[in-house]
N, CA, C and O atoms as a Maestro MAE file, in Angstrom:
{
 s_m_m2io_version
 :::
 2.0.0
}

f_m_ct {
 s_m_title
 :::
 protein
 m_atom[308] {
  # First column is atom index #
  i_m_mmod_type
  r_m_x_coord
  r_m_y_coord
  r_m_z_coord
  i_m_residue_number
  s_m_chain_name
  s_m_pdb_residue_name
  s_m_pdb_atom_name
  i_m_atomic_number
  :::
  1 25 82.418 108.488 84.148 1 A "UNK " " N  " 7
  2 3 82.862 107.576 85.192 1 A "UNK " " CA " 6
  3 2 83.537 108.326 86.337 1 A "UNK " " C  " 6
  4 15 83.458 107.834 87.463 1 A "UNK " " O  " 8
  5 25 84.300 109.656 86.122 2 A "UNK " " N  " 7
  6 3 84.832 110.157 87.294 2 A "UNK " " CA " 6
  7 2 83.672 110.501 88.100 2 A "UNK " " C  " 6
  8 15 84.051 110.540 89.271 2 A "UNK " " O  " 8
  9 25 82.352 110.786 88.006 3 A "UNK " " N  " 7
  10 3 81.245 111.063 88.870 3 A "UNK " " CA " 6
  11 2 81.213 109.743 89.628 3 A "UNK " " C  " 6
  12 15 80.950 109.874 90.824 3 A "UNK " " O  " 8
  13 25 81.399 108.634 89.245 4 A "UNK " " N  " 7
  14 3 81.329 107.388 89.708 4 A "UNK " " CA " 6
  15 2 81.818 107.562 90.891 4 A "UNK " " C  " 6
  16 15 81.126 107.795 91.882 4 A "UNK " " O  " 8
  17 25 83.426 107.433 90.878 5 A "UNK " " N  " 7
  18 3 84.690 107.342 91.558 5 A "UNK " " CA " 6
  19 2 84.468 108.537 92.832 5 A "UNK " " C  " 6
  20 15 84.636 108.395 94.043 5 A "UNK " " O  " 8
  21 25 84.091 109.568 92.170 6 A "UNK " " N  " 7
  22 3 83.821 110.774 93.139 6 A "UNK " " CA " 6
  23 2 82.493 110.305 94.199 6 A "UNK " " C  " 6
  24 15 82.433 110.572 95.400 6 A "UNK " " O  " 8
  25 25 81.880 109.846 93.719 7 A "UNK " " N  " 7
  26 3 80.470 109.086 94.603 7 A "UNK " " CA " 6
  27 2 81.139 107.887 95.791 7 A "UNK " " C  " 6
  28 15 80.941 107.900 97.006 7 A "UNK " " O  " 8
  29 25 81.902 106.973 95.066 8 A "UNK " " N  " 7
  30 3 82.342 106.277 95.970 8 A "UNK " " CA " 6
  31 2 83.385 106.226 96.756 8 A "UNK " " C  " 6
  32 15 83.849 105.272 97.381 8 A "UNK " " O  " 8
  33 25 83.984 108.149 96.629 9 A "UNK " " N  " 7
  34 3 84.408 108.167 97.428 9 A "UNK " " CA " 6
  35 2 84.087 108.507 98.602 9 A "UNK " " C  " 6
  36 15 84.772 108.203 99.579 9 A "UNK " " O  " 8
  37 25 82.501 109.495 98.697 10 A "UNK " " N  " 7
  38 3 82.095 109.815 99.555 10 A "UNK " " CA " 6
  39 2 80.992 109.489 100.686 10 A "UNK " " C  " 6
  40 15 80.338 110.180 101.467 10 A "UNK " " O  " 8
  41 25 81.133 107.611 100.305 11 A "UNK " " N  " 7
  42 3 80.115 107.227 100.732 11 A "UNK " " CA " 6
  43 2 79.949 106.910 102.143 11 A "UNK " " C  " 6
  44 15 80.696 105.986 102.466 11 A "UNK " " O  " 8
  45 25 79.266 107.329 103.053 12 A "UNK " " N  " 7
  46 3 79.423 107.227 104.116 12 A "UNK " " CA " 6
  47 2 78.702 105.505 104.728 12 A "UNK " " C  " 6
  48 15 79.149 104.942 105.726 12 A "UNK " " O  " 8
  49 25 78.040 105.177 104.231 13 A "UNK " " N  " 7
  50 3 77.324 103.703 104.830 13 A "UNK " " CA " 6
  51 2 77.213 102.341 104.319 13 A "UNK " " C  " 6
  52 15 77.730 101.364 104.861 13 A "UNK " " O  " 8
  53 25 76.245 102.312 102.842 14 A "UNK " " N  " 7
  54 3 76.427 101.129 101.830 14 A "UNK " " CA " 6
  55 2 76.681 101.365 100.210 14 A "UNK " " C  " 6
  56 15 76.141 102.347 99.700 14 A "UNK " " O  " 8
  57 25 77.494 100.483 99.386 15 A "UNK " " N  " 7
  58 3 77.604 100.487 98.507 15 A "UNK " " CA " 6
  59 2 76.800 98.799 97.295 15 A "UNK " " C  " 6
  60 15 77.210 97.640 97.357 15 A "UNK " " O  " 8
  61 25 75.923 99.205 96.592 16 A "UNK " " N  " 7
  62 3 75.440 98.378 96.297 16 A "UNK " " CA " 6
  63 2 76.101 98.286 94.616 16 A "UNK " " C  " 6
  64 15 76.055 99.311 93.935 16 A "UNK " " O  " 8
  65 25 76.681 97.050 94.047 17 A "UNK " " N  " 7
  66 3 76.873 96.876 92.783 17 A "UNK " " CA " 6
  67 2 76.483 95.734 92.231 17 A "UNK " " C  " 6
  68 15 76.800 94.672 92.767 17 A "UNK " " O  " 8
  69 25 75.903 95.756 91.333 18 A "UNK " " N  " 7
  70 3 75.220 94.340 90.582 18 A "UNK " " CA " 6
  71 2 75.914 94.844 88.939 18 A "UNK " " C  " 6
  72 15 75.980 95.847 88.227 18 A "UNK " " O  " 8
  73 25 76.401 93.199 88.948 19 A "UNK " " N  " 7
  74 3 76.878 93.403 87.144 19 A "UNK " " CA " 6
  75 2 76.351 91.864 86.700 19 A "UNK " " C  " 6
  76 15 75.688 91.026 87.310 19 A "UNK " " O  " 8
  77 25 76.843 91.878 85.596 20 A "UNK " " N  " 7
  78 3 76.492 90.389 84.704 20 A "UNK " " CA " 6
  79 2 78.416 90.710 84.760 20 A "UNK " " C  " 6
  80 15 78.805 90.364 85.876 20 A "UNK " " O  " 8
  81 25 79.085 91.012 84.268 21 A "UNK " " N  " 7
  82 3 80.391 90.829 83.918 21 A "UNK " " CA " 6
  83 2 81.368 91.949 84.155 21 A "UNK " " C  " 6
  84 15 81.863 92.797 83.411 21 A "UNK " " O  " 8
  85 25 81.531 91.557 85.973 22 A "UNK " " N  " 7
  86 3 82.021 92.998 86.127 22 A "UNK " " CA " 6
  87 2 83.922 92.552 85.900 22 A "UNK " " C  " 6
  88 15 84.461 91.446 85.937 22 A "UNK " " O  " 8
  89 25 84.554 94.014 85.656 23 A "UNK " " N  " 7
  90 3 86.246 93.810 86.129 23 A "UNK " " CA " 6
  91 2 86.771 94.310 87.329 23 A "UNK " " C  " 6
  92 15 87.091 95.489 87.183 23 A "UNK " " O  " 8
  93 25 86.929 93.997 88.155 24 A "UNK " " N  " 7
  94 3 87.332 94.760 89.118 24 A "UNK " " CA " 6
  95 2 88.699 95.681 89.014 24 A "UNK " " C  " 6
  96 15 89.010 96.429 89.940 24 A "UNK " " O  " 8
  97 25 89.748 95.530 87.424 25 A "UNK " " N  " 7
  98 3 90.440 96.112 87.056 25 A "UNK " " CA " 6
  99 2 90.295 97.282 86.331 25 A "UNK " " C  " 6
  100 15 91.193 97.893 85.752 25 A "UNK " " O  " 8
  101 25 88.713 97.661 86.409 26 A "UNK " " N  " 7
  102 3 88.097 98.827 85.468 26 A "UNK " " CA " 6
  103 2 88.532 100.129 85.827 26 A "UNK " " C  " 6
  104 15 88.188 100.681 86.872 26 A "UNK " " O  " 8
  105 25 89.525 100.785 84.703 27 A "UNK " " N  " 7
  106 3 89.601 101.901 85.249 27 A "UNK " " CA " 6
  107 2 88.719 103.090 85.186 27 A "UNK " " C  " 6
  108 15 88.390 103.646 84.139 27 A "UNK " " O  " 8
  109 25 88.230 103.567 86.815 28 A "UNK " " N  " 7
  110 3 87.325 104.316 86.484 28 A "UNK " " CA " 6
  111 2 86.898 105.806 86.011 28 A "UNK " " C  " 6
  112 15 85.884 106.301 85.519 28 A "UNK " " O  " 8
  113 25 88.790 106.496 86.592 29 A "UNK " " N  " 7
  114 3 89.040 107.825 86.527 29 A "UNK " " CA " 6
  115 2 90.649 107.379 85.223 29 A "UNK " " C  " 6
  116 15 91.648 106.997 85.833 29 A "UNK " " O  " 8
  117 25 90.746 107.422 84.205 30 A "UNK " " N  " 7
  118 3 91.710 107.774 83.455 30 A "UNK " " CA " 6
  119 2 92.733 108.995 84.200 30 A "UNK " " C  " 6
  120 15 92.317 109.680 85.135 30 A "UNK " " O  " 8
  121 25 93.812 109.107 83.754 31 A "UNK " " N  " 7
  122 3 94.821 107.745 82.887 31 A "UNK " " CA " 6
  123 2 94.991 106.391 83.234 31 A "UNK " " C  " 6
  124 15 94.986 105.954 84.385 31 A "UNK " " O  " 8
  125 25 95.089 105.966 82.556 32 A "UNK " " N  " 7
  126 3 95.151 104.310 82.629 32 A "UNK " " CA " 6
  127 2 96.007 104.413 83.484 32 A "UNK " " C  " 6
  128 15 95.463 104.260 84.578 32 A "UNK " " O  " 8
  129 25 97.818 104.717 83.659 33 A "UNK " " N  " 7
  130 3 98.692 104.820 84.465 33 A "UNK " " CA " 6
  131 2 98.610 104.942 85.987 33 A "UNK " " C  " 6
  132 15 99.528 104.582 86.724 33 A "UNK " " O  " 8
  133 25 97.521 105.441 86.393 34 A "UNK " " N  " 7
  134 3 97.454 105.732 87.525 34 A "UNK " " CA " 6
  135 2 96.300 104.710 88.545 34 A "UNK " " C  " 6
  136 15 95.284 105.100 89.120 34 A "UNK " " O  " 8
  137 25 96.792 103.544 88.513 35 A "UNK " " N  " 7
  138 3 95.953 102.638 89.194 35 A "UNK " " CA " 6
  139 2 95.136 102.853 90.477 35 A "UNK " " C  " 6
  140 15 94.079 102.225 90.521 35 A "UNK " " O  " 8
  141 25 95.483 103.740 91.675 36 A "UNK " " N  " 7
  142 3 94.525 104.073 92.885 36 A "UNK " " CA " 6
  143 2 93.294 104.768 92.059 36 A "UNK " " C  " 6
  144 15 92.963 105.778 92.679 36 A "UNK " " O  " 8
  145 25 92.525 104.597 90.927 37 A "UNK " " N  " 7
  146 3 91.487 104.596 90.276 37 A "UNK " " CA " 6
  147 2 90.715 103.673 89.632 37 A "UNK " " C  " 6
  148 15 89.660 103.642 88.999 37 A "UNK " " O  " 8
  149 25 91.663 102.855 90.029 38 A "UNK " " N  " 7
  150 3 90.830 101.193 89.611 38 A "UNK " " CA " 6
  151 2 89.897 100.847 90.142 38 A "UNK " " C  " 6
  152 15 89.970 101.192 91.321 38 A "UNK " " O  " 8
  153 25 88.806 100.212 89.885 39 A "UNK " " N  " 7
  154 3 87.300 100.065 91.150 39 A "UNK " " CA " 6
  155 2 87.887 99.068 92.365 39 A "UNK " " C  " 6
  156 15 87.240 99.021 93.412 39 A "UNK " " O  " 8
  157 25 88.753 98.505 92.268 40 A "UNK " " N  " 7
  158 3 88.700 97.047 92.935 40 A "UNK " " CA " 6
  159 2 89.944 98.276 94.047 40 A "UNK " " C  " 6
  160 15 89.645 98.278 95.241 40 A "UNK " " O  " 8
  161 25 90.930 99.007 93.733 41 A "UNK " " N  " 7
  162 3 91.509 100.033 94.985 41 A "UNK " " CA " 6
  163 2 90.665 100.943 95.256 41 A "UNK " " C  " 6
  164 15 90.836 101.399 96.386 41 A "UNK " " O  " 8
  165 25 89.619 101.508 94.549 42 A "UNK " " N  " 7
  166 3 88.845 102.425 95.281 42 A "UNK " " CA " 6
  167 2 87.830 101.941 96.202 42 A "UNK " " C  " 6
  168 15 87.475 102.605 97.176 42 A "UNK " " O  " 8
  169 25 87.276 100.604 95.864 43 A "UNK " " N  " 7
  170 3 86.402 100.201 96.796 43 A "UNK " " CA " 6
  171 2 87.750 100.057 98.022 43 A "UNK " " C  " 6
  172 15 87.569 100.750 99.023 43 A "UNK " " O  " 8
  173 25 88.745 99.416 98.001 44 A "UNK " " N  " 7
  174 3 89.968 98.904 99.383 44 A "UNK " " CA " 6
  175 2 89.691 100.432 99.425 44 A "UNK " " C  " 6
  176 15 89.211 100.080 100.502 44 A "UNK " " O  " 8
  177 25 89.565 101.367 99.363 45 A "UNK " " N  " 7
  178 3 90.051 102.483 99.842 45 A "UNK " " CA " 6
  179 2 89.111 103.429 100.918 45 A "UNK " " C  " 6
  180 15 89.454 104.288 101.731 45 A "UNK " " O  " 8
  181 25 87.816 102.899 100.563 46 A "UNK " " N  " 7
  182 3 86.637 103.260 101.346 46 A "UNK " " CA " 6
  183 2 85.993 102.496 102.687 46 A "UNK " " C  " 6
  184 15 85.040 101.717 102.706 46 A "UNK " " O  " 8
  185 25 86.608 102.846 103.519 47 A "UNK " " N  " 7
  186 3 87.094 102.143 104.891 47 A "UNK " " CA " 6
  187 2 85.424 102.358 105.629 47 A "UNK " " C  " 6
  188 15 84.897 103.384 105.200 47 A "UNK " " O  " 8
  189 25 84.450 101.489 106.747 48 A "UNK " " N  " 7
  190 3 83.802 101.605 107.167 48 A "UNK " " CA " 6
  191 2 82.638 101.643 106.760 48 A "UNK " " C  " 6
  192 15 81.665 101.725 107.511 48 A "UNK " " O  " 8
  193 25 82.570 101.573 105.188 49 A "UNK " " N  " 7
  194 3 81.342 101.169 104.250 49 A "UNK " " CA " 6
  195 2 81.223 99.557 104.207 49 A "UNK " " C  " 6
  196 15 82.050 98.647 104.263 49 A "UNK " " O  " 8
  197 25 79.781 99.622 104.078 50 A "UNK " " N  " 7
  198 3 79.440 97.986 103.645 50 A "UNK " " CA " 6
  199 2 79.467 98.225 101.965 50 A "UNK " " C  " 6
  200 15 79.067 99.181 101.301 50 A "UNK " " O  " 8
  201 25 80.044 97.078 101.599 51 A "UNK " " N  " 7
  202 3 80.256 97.101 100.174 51 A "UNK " " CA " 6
  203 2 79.523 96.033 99.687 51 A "UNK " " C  " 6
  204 15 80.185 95.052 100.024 51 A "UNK " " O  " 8
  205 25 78.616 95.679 99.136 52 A "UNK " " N  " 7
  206 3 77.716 94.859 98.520 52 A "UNK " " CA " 6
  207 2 77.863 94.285 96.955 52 A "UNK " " C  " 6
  208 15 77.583 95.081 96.059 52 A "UNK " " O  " 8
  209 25 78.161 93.350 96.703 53 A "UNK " " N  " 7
  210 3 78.099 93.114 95.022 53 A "UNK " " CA " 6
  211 2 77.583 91.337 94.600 53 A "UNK " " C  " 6
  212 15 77.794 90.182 94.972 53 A "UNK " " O  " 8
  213 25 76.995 91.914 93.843 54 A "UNK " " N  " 7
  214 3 75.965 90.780 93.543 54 A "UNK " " CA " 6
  215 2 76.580 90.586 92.000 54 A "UNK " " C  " 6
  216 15 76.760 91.570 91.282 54 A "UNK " " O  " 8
  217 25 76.885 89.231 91.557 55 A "UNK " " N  " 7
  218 3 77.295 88.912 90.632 55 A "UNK " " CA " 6
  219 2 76.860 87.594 89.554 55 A "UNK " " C  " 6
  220 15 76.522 86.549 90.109 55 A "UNK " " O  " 8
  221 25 76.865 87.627 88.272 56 A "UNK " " N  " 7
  222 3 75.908 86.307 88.209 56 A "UNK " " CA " 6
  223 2 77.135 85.404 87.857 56 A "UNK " " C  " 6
  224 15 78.210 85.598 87.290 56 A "UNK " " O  " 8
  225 25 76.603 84.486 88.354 57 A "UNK " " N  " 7
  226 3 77.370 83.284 88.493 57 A "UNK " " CA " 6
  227 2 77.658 82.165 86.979 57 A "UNK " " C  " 6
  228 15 76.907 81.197 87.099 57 A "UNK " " O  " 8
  229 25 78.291 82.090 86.002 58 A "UNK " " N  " 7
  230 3 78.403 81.404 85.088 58 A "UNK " " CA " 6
  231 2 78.145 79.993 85.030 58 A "UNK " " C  " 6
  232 15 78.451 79.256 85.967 58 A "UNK " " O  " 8
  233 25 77.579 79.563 83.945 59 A "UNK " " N  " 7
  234 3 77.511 78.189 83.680 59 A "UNK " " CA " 6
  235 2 78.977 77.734 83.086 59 A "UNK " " C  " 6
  236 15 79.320 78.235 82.015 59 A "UNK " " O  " 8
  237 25 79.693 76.973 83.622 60 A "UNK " " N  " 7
  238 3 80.695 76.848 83.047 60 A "UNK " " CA " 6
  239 2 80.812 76.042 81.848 60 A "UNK " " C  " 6
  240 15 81.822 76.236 81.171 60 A "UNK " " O  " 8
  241 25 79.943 75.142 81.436 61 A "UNK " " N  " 7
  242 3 80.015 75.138 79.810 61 A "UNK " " CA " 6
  243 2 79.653 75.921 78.716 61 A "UNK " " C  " 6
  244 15 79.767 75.779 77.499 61 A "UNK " " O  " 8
  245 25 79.158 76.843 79.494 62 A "UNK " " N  " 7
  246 3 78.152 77.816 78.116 62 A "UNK " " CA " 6
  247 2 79.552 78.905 78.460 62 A "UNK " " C  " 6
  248 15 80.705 78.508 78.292 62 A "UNK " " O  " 8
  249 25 79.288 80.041 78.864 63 A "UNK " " N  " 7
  250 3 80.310 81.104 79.229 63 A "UNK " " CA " 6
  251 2 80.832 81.238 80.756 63 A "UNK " " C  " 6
  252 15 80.570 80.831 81.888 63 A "UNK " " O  " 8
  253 25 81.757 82.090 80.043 64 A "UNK " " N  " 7
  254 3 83.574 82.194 80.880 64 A "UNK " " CA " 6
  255 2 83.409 83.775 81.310 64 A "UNK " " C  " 6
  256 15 83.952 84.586 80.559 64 A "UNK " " O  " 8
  257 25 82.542 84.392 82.722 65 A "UNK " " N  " 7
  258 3 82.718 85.483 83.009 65 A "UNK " " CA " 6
  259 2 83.714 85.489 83.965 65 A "UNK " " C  " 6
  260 15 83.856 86.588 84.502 65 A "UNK " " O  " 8
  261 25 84.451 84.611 84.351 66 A "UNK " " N  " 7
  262 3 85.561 85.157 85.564 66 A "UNK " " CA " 6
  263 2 84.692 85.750 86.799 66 A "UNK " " C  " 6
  264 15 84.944 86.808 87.377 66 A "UNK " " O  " 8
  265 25 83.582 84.839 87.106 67 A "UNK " " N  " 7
  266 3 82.919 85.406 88.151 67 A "UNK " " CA " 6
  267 2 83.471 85.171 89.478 67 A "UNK " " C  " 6
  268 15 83.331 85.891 90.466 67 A "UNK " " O  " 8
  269 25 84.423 83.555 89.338 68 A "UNK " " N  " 7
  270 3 85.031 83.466 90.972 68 A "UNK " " CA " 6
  271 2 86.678 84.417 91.015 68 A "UNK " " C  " 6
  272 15 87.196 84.782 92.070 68 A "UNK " " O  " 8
  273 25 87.206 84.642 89.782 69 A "UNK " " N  " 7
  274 3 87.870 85.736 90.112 69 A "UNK " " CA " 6
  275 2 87.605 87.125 90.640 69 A "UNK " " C  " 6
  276 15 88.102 87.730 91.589 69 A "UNK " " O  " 8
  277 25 86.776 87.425 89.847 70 A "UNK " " N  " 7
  278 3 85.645 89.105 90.635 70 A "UNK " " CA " 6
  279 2 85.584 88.897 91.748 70 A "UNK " " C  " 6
  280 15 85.909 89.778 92.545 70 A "UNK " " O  " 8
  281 25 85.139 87.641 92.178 71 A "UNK " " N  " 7
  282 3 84.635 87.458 93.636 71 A "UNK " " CA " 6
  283 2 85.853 87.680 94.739 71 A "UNK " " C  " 6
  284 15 85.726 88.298 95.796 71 A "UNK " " O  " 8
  285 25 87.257 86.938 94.184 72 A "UNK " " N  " 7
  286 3 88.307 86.553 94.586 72 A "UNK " " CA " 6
  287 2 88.954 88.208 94.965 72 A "UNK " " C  " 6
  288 15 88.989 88.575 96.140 72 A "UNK " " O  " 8
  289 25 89.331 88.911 94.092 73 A "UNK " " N  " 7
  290 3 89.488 90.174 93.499 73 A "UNK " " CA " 6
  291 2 88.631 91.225 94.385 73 A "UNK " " C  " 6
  292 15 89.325 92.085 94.926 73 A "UNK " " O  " 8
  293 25 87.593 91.279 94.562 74 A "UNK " " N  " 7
  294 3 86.764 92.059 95.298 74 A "UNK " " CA " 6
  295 2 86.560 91.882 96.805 74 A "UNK " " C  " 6
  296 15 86.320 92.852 97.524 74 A "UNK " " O  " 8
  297 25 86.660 90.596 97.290 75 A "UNK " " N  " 7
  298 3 86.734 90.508 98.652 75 A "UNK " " CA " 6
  299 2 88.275 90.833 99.309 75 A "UNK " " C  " 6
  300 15 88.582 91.211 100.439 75 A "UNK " " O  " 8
  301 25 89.075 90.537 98.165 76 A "UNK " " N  " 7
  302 3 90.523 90.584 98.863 76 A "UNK " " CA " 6
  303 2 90.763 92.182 99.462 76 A "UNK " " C  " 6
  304 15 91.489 92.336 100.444 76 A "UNK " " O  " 8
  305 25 90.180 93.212 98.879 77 A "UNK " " N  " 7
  306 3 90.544 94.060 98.891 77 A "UNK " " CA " 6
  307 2 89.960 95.046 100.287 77 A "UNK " " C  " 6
  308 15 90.358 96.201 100.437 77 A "UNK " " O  " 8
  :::
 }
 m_bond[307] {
  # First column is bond index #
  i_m_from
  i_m_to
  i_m_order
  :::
  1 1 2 1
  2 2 3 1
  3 3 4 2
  4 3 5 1
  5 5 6 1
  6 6 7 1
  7 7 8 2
  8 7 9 1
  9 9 10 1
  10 10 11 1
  11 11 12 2
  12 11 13 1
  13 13 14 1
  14 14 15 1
  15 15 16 2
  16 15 17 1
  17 17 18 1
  18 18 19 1
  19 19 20 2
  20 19 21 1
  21 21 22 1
  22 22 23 1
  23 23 24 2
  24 23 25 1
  25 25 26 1
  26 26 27 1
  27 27 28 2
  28 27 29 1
  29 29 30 1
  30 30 31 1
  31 31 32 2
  32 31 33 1
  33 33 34 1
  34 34 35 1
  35 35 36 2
  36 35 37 1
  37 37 38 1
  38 38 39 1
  39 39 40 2
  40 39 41 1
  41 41 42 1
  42 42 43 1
  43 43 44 2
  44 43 45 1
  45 45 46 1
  46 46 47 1
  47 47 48 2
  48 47 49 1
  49 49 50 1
  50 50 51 1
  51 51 52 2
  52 51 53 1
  53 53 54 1
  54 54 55 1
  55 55 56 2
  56 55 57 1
  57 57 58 1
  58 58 59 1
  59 59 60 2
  60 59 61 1
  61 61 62 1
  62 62 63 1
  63 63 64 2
  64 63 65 1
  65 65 66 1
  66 66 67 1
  67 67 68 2
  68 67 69 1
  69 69 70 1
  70 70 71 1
  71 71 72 2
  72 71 73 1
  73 73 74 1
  74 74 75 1
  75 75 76 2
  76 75 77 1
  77 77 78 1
  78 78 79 1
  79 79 80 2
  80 79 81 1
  81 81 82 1
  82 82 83 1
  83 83 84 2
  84 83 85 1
  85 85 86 1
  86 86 87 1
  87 87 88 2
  88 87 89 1
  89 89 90 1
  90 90 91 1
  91 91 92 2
  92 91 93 1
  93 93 94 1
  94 94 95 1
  95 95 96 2
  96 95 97 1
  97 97 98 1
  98 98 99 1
  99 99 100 2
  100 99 101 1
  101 101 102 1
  102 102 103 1
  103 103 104 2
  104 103 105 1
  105 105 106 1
  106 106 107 1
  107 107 108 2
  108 107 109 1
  109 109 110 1
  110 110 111 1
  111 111 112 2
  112 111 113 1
  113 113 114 1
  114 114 115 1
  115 115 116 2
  116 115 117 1
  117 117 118 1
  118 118 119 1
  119 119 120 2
  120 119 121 1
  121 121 122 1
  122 122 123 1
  123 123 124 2
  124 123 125 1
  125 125 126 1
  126 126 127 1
  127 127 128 2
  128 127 129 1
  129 129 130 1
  130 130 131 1
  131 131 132 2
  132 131 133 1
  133 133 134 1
  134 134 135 1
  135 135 136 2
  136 135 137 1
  137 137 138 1
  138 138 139 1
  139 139 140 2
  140 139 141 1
  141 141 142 1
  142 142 143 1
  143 143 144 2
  144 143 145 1
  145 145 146 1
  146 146 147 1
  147 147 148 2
  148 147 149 1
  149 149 150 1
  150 150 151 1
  151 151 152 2
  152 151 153 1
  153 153 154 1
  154 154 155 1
  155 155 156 2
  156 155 157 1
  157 157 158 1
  158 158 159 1
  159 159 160 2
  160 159 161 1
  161 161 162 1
  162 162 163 1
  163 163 164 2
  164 163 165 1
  165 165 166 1
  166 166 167 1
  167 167 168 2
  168 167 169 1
  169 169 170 1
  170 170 171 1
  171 171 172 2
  172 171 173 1
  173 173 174 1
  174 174 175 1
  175 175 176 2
  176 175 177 1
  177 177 178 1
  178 178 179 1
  179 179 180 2
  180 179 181 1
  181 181 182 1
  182 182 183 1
  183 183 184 2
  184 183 185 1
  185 185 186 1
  186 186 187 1
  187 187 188 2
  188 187 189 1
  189 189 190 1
  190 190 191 1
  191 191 192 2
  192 191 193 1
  193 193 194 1
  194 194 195 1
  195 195 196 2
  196 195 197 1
  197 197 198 1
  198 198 199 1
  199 199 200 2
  200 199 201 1
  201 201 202 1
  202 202 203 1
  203 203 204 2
  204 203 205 1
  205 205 206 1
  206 206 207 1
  207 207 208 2
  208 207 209 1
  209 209 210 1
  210 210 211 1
  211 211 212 2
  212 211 213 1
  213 213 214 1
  214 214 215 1
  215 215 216 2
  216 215 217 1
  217 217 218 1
  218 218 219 1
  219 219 220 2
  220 219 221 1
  221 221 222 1
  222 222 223 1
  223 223 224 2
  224 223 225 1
  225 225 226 1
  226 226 227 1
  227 227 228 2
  228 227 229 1
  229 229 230 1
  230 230 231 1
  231 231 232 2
  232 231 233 1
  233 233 234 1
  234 234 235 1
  235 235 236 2
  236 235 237 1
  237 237 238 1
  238 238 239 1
  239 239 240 2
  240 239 241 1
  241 241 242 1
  242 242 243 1
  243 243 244 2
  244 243 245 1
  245 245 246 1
  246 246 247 1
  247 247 248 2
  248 247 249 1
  249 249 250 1
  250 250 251 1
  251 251 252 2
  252 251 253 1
  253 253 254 1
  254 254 255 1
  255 255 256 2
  256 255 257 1
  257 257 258 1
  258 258 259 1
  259 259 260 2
  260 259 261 1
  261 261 262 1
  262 262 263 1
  263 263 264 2
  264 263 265 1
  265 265 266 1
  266 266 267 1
  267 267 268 2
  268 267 269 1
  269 269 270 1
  270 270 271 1
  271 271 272 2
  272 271 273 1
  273 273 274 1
  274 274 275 1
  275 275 276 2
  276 275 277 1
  277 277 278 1
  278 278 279 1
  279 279 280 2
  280 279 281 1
  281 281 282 1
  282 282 283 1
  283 283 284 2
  284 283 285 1
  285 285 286 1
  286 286 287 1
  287 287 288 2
  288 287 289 1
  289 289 290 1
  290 290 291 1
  291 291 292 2
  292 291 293 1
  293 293 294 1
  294 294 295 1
  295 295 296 2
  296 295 297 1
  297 297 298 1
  298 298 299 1
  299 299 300 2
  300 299 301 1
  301 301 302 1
  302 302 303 1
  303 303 304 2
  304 303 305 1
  305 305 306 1
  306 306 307 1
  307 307 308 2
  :::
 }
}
């Protein structure tokens, strides 16, 4: 995952992410302690990129992915 983090940090234009059940609290570079490695501050951190994320949307009687939180969570940033 630090190849991840290292990729998005250097992205100069678009970032594309598609999940079924993403966290935007995922840490991507360990230690846990050190949160400016979380996906949801590293994406806030990559200024002048288009950031793209495609997410699937839950049925809310069947399952509970916290998709309008992700959504909530990921745009705020």
């Amino acid at each position: 995952m630090e190849v991840v983090a290292k990729a998005l940090l250097t992205v100069i234009q678009e970032v594309f992410i598609t999940d079924l059940w993403l966290s935007p609290e995922l840490m991507v570079i360990r230690p846990i302690n050190n949160k400016s490695f979380r996906l949801d501050n590293i994406l806030g951190r990559i200024t002048g990129v288009h950031v793209y994320v495609m997410l699937s949307k839950e049925m809310r009687f069947t399952v509970t992915l916290s998709s309008l939180y992700t959504e909530t969570k990921v745009v705020s940033k």
